[in-house]
KOLSE-513189 format. One record per residue: residue in three letters; x, y, z of N, C-alpha, C, CB in turn. Coordinates in pm, whole numbers, plus 32768, in hexadecimal, padded with zeros to 4 digits. Atoms other than C-alpha are relative to their C-alpha. Glycine has a CB too. Layout:
KOLSE-513189
NODE residuo   nx   ny   nz  cax  cay  caz   cx   cy   cz  cbx  cby  cbz
NODE     ALA    X    Y    Z    X    Y    Z    X    Y    Z    X    Y    Z
...
This chain:
KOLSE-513189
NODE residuo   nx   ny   nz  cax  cay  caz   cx   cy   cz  cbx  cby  cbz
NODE     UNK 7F92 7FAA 8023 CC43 8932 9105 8078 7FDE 8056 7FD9 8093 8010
NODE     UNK 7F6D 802A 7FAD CDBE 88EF 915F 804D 807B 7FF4 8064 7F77 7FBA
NODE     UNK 7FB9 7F88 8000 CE9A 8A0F 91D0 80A8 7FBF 8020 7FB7 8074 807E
NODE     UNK 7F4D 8025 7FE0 D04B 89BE 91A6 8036 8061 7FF9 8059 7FA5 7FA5
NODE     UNK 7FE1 7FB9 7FD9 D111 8A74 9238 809C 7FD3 800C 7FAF 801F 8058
NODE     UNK 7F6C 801E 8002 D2B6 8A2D 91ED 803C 8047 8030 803B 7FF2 7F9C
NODE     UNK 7F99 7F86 7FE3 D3C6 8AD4 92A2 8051 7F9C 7FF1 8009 8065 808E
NODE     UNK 7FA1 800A 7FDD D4FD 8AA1 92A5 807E 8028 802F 7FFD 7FE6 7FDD
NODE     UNK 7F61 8008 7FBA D64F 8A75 9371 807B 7FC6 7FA0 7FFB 7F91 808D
NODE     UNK 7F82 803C 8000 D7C4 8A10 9353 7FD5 7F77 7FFB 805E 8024 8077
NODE     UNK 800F 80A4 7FD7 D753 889F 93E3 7F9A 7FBB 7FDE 7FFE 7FE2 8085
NODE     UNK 8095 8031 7FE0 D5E1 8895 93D0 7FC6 8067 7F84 7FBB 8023 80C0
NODE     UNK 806D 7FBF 8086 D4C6 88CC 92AF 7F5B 7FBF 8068 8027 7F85 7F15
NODE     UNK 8066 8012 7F6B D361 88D1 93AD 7F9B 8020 7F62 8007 809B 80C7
NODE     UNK 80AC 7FED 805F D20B 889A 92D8 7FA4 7FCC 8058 7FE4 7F9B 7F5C
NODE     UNK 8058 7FE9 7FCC D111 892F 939C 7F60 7FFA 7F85 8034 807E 8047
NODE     UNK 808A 803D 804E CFB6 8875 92FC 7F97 8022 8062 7FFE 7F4C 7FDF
NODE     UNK 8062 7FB1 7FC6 CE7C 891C 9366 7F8B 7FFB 7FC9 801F 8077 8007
NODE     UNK 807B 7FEE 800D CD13 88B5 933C 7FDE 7F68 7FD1 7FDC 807C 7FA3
NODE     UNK 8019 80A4 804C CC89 8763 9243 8084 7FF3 7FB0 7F65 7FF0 7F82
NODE     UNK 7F86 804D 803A CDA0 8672 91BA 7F97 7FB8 7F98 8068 7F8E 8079
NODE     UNK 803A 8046 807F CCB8 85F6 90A2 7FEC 8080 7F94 7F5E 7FA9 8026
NODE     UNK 802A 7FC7 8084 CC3A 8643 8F38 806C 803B 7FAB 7F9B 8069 8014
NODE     UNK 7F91 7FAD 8030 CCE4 8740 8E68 805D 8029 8052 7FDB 8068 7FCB
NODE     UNK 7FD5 800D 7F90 CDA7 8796 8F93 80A7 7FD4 7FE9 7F9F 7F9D 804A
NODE     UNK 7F95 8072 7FF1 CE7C 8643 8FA4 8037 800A 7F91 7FD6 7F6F 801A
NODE     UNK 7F9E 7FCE 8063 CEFA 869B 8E13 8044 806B 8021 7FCC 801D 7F8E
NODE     UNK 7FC2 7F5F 8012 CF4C 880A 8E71 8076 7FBB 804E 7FA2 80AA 8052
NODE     UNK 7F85 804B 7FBA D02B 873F 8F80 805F 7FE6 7FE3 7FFC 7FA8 8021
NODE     UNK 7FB5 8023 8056 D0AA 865E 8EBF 805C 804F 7FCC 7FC7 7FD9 7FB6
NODE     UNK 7FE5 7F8E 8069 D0FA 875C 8DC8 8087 8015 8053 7F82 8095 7FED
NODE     UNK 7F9D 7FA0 7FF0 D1CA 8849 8E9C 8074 7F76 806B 7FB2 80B6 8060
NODE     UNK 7FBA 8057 7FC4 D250 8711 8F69 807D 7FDD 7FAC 7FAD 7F93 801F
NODE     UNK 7FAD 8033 8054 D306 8680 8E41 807D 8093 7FD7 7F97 7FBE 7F7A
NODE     UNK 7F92 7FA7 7FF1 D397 87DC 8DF7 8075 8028 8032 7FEA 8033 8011
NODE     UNK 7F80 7FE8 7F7D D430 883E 8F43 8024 7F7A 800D 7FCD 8045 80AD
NODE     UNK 7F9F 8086 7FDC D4A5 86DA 8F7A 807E 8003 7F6A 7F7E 7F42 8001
NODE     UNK 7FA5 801E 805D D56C 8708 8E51 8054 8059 8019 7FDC 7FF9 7F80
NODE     UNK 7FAD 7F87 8006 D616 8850 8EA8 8032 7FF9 808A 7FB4 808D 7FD8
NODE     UNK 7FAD 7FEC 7F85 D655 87EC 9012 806B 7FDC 8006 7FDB 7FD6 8060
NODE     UNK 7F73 8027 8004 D7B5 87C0 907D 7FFB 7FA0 805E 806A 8069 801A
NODE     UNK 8028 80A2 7FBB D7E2 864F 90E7 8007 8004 809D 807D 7F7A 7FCD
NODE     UNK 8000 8002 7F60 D84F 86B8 9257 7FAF 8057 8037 807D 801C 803E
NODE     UNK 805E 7F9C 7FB1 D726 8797 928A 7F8C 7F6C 800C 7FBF 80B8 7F93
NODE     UNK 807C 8072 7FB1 D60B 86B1 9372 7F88 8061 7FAE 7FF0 7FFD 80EF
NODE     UNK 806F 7FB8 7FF5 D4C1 86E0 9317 7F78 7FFA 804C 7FE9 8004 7F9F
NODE     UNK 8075 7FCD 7F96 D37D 8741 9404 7FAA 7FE4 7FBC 7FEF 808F 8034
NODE     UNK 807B 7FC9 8014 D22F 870D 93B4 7F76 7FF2 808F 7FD7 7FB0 7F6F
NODE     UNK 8047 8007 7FA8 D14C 8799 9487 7F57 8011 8004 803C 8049 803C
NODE     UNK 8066 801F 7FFD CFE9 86FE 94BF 7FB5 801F 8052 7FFE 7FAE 7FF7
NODE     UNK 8074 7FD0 7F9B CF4B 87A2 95C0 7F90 8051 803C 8019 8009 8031
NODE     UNK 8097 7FCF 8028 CE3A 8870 952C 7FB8 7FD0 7FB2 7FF1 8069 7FD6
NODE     UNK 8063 8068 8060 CDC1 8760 943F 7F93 800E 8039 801E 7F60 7FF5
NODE     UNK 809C 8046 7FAC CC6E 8734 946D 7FE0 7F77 7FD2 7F63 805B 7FDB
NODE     UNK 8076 807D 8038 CC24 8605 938F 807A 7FCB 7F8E 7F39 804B 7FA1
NODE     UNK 7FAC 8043 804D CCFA 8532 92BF 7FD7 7F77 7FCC 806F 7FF7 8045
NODE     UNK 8058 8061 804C CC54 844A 91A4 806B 7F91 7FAA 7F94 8060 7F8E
NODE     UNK 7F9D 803C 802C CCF8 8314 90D8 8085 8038 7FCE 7FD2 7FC5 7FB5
NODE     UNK 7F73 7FBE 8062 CDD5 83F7 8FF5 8036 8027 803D 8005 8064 7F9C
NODE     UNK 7FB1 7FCF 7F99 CE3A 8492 910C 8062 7FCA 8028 7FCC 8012 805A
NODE     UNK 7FB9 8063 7FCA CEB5 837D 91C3 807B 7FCE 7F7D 7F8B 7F85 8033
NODE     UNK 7F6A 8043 806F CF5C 832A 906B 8076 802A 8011 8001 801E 7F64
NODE     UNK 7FB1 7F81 800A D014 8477 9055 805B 7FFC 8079 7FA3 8086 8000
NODE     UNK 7FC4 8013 7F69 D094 845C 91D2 804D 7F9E 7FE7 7FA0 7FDE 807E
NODE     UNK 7F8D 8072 7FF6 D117 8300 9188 8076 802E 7F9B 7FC1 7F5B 7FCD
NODE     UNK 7F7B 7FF8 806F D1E2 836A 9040 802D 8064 8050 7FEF 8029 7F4B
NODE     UNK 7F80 7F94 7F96 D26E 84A2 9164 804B 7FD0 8045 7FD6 805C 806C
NODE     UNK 7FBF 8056 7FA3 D2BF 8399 9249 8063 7FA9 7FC8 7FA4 7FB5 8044
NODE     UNK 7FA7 806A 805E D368 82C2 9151 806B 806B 7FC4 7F9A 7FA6 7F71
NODE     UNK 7F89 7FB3 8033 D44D 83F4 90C2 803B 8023 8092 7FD8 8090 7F97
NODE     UNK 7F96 7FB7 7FB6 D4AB 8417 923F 7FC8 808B 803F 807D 801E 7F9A
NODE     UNK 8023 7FAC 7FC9 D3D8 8514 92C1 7FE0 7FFC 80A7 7FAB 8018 7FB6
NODE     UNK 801A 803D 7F78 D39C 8523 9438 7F77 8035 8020 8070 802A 8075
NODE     UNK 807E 7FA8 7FF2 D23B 8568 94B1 7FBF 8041 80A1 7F8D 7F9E 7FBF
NODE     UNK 8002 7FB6 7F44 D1C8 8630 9616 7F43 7FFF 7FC9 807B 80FA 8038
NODE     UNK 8099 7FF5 7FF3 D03C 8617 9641 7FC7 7FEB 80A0 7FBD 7F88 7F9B
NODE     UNK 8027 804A 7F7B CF88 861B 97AA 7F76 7FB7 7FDF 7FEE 806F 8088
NODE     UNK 80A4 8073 8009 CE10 8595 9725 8034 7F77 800C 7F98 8000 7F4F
NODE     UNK 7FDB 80EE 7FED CDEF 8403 97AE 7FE1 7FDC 7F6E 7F56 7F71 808C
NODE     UNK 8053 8022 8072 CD2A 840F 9647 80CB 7FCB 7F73 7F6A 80D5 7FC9
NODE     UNK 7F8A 8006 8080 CE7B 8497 9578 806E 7FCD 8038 8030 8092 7FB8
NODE     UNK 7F85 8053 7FBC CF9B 83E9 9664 7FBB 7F81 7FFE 8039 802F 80A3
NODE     UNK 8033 80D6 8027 CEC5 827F 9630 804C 7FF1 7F84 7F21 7FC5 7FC9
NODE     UNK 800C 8036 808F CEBE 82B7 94DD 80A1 8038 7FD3 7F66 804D 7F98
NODE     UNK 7F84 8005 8014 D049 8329 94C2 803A 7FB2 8043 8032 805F 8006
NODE     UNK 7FC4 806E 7FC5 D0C0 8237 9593 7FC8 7F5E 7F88 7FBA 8002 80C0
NODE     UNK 8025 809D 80A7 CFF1 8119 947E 8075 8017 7FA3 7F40 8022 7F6E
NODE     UNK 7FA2 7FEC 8077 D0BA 81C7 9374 808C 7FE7 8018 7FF9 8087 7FCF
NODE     UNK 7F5E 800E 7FD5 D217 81CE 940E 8013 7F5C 8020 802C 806B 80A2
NODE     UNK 7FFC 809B 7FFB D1C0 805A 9464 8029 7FBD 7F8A 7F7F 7FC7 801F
NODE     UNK 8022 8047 809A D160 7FF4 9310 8082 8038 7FA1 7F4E 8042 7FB1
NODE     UNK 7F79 7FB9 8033 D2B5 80D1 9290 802D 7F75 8042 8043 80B4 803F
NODE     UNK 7FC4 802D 7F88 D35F 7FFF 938F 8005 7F70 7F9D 7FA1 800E 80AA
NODE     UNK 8024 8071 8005 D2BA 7EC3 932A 8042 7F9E 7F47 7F52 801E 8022
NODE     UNK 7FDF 7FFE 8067 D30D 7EE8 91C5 8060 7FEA 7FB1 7FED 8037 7FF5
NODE     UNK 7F67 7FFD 7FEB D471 7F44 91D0 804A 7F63 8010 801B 805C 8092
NODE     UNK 7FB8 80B5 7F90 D4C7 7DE1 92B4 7FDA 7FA0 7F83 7F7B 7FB1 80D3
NODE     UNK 800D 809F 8070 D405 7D0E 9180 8069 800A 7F88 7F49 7FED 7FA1
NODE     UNK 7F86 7FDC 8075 D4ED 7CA0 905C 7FC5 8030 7FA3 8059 7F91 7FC2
């Protein structure tokens, strides 16, 4: 089970993610991801915060990269979920630079 949790500010939109990042889950994500990314206002940053994940499976990792790729920023203290966001922001990174 995944618990999201959106607030928002003036500057900042914070998605507090809470529990497994797989299964049905990673659509409901999706889902409301694509929404609010459409209704945010271009100079609001956005937060997501990873640091009650417990477990995060391929789709997961998918879902995270397409956040990271619209520009999302991510805060996590697990060595597990800062490895595996630091891969993704690489592989963003890596992507970008090829023609």
């Amino acid at each position: 089970m995944l618990r999201i949790t959106v607030t928002e500010g003036a500057s900042e939109q914070r998605w507090v993610l809470q529990g497994r990042l797989s299964g049905c889950s990673v659509e409901e994500l999706s889902t409301n991801w694509r929404i609010k990314r459409r209704d945010r206002p271009p100079t609001q940053s956005c937060i997501v915060d990873l640091n009650e994940i417990t477990s995060i499976d391929k789709d997961g990792e998918q879902v995270l990269l397409m956040m990271i790729r619209d520009g999302a920023k991510s805060v996590a203290t697990g060595l597990y979920t800062k490895h595996l966001l630091e891969s993704l922001s690489a592989e963003v990174a890596n992507r970008s630079e090829s023609p």
